[in-house]
N, C-alpha and C positions, 0 to 999 in steps of 0.2 A: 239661644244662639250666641248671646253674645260669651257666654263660657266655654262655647263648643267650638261653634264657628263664625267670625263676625262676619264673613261675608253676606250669612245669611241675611242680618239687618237691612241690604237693599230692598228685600220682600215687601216692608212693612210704609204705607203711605200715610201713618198716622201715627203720628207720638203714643208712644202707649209707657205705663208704668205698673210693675209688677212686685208683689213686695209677697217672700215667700218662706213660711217656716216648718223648718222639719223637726220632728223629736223620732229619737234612733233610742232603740230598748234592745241592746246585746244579752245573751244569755251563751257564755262560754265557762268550761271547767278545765279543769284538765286532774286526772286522777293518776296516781304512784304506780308503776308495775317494777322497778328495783331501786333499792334504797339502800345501799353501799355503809350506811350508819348502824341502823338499830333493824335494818334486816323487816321492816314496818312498812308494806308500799303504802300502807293507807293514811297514816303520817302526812306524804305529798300533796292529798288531795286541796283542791282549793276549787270553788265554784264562786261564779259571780264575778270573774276577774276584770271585766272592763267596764266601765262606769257609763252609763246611759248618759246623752249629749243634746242637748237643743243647737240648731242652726239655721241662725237668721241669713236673710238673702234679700238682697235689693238690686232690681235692674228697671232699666229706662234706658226708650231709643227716640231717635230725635231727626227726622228726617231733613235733611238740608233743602233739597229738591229733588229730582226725577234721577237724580244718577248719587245723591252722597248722601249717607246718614250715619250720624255719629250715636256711640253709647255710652250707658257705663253702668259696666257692674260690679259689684261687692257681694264675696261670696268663698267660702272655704274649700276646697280643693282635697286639701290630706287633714286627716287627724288623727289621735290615737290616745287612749286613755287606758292603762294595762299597770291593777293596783292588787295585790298582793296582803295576806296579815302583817301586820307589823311583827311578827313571831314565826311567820312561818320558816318553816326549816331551811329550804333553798332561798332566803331572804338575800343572800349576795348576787344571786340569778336576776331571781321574780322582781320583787320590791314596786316601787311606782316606777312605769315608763311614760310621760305626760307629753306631746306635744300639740300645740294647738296654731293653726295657722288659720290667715284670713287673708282673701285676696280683694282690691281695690283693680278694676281694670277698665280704663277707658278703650274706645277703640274706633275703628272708622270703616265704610265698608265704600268702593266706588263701583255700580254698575258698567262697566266695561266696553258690552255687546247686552245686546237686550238678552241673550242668552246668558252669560258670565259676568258674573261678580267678584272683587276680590275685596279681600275686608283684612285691617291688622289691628291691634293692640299692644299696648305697653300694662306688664305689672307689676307692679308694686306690693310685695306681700309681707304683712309682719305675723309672723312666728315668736311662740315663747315655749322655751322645753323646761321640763320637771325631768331627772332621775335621782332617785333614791333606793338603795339599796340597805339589808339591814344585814348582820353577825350570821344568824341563823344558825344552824350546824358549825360555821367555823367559832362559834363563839367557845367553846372547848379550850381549842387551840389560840385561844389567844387571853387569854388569864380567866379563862371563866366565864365570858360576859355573856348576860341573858342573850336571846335569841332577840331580841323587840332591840336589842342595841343599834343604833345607827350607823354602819360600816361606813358609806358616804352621801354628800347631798348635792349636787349639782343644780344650781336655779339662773336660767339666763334667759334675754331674749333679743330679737336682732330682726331689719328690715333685709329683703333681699330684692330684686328685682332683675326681670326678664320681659319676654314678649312672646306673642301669639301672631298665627298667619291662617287663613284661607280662603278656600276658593268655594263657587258652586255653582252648577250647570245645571240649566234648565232646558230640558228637551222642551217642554210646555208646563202650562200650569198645574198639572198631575203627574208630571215626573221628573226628578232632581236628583244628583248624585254634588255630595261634598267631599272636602277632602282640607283637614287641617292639620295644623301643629301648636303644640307648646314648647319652649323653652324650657332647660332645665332653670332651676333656681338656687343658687348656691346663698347659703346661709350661715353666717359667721357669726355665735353665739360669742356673747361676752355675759359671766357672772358669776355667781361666788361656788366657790366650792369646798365645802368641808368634809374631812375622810377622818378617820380613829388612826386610820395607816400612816398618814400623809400628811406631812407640814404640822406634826403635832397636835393633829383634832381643829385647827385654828383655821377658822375663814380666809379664803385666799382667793387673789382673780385667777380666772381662768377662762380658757377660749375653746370650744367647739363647733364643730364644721361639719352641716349636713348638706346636702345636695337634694332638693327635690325634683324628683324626675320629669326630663321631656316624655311627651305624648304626641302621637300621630293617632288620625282617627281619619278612615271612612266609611262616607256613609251616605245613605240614600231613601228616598219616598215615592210610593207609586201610588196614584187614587186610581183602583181599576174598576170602581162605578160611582154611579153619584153617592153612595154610603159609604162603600168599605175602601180603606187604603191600606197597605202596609210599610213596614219603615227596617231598616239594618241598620248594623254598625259593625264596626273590626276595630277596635283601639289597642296602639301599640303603645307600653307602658318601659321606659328608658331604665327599671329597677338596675341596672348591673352597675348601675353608678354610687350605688350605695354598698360600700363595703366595711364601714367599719366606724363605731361610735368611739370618737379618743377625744378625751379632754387634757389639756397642758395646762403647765403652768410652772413657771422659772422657779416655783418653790413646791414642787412636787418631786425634788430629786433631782440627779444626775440626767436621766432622760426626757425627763420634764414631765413624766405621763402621769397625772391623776388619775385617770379610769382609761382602761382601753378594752373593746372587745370586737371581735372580727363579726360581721354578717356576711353570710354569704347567698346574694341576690342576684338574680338572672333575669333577662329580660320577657315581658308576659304578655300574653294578649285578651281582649276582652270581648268575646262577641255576642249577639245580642240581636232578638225582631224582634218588633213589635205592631200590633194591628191597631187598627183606628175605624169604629163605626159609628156613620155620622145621621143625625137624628135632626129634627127641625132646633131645640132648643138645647142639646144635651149630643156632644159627642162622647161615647166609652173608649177605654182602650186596655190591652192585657197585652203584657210582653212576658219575656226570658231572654236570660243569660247567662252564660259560662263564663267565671272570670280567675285565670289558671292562676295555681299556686305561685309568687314569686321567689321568696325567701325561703331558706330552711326554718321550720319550725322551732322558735323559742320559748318560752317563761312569759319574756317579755313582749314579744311580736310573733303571736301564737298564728300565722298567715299558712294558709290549705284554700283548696280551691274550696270555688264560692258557686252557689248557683242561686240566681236571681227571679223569684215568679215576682210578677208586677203587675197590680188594674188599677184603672184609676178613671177620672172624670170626669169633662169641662161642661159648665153650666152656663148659658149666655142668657143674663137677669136682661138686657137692651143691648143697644146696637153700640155702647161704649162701654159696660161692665159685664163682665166674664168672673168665675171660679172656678180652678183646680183642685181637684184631692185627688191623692194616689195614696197607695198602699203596699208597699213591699216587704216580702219575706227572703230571707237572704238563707240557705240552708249551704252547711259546710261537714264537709265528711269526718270522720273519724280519722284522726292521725296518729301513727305512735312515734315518738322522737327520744331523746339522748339528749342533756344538760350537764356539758363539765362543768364544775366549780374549782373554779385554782385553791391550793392551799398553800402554793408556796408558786416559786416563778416560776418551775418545773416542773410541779407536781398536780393533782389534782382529782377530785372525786365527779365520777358518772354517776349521773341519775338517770331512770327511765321514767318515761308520764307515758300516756295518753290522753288526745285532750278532745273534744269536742263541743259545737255551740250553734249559735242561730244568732238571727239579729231579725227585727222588726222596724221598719221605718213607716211614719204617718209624717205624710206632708198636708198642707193647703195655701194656696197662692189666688191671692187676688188678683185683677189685671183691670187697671181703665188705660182707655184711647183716648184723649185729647179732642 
């Protein structure tokens, strides 16, 4: 709750600590349908493209007394790991897209009304981005150079911070309706950047700007007997604020741009039940969710809707220590897309892919009460 909604933290009359790790096993490809080069779609292909992740997670809440309880969590948000051959042919596209973020979020919740809660946070989030891109196919066109050549390399990383807000209504102790937000988080990348294009091959600072997206979410929980309850959600996802990856820099030129390339992202929604049956020592639970395309499909940020099966399930060892495991399969459609590569400032070659993939997540989370 404290990642979702910190109002919920009024719920809890006992300091509890929870320390939780997931490991995420993606399987995405994407395979050639026109190849504007060598006339080769099979050339394109490339499988394996995002790199498997472990994510640590830490939360603790800490009840003041009957109306205040403070938290904090540490815990990642967004990520993305989308790596490429060092050879492959659209290597000016594809190449490694690297960013990694973790968020640190205290936060505080006030019981109200014995029915309503309201709960906020401040966070504090550090992010580092990787992009490298290689020659590929332009290497031709620019004296020969192998395709594994390095076109350019971008490495920085930078603190951002924002805040989180909400609420939660309790009809009774079996049924509850939330309603939060995130803040966006603007992120001002400072670090080096080396291009074969640009400032003559030579490391130079440079500054990039991502925005991570606000979120709105609601949501709610019904126990409609003493075993089974179920649970929703609707989260709105701020993507239209992400329009375009550009790196500067006073010695990249007259316009100052090291790398620039447009994204075109819209805003998406995630929805999502799930069920809960409750057992003397052992609650289960199985959910699903639909979580809509936001972006146009790229090389680099290969994003199609997603759909989410989920079970999982808490074990209570005493009356202060509990376990979690859940298990998610994340399945995503088939997409086919288009990848221009510039050859010049106004020029430039169409690729087709089609790309398809899965992802697998295994968590487990420990939890004591104080």
């Amino acid at each position: 709750v404290i990642a979702r909604n910190p109002a919920a933290m009024s719920r809890f009359d006992r300091a509890e600590l929870s320390i939780l790790g997931s490991y995420i096993v993606p399987d995405a490809e994407v395979h050639g349908v026109k190849d504007p080069v060598q006339g080769k779609p099979s050339r394109l292909d490339s499988s394996d493209i995002i790199n498997d992740g472990f994510v640590p997670t830490f939360y603790y809440i800490q009840p003041v007394n009957d109306k205040i309880a403070v938290g904090l969590g540490m815990f990642s948000g967004y990520g993305l790991v989308s790596e490429y051959e060092k050879d492959y042919e659209v290597g000016a596209a594809g190449g490694k897209t690297d960013l990694l973020t973790y968020n640190i979020n205290p936060s505080i919740s006030f019981k109200a009304t014995d029915k309503l809660s309201l709960g906020a946070g401040f966070d504090a989030t550090y992010a580092k981005a990787t992009l490298e891109r290689n020659v590929g196919d332009l290497g031709a066109g620019l004296g020969g150079l192998p395709a594994n050549t390095q076109l350019f390399l971008l490495e920085g990383d930078t603190w951002g911070y924002g805040w989180n807000a909400g609420a939660l209504f309790e009809f009774n102790e079996n049924h509850r309706i939330g309603l939060a937000y995130r803040s966006k988080i603007d992120l001002d990348f400072e670090g080096d950047f080396t291009g074969v294009l640009k400032n003559g091959g030579q490391k130079t600072a440079a500054t990039l700007d991502i925005s991570l997206p606000a979120t709105a979410e609601f949501s709610g929980y019904h126990k409609l007997n003493q075993n089974f309850a179920i649970s929703y959600s609707a989260l709105w996802t701020q993507w239209s604020d992400f329009t375009e990856l550009k790196a500067l820099s006073s010695n990249c030129g007259a316009n100052q741009e090291c790398f620039s390339k447009e994204e075109k992202y819209d805003d998406n929604m995630r929805y999502s039940v799930g069920t809960e049956y409750y057992l003397d020592d052992v609650t289960l639970r199985a959910g699903f969710a639909y979580d809509e395309q936001a972006g146009e499909t790229t090389l680099s940020i290969p994003d199609t809707d997603r759909y989410w099966y989920t079970a999982g399930a808490t074990y209570k060892a005493n009356q202060d220590l509990s376990f979690d495991f859940a298990l998610a399969y994340i399945f995503t459609k088939e997409i086919k897309f288009t990848e221009t590569v510039p050859t010049s400032p106004t020029t430039g070659l169409e690729y087709g892919f089609e790309g398809k993939g899965d992802a697998y997540i295994a968590s487990a989370q420990m939890n004591y009460r104080f």
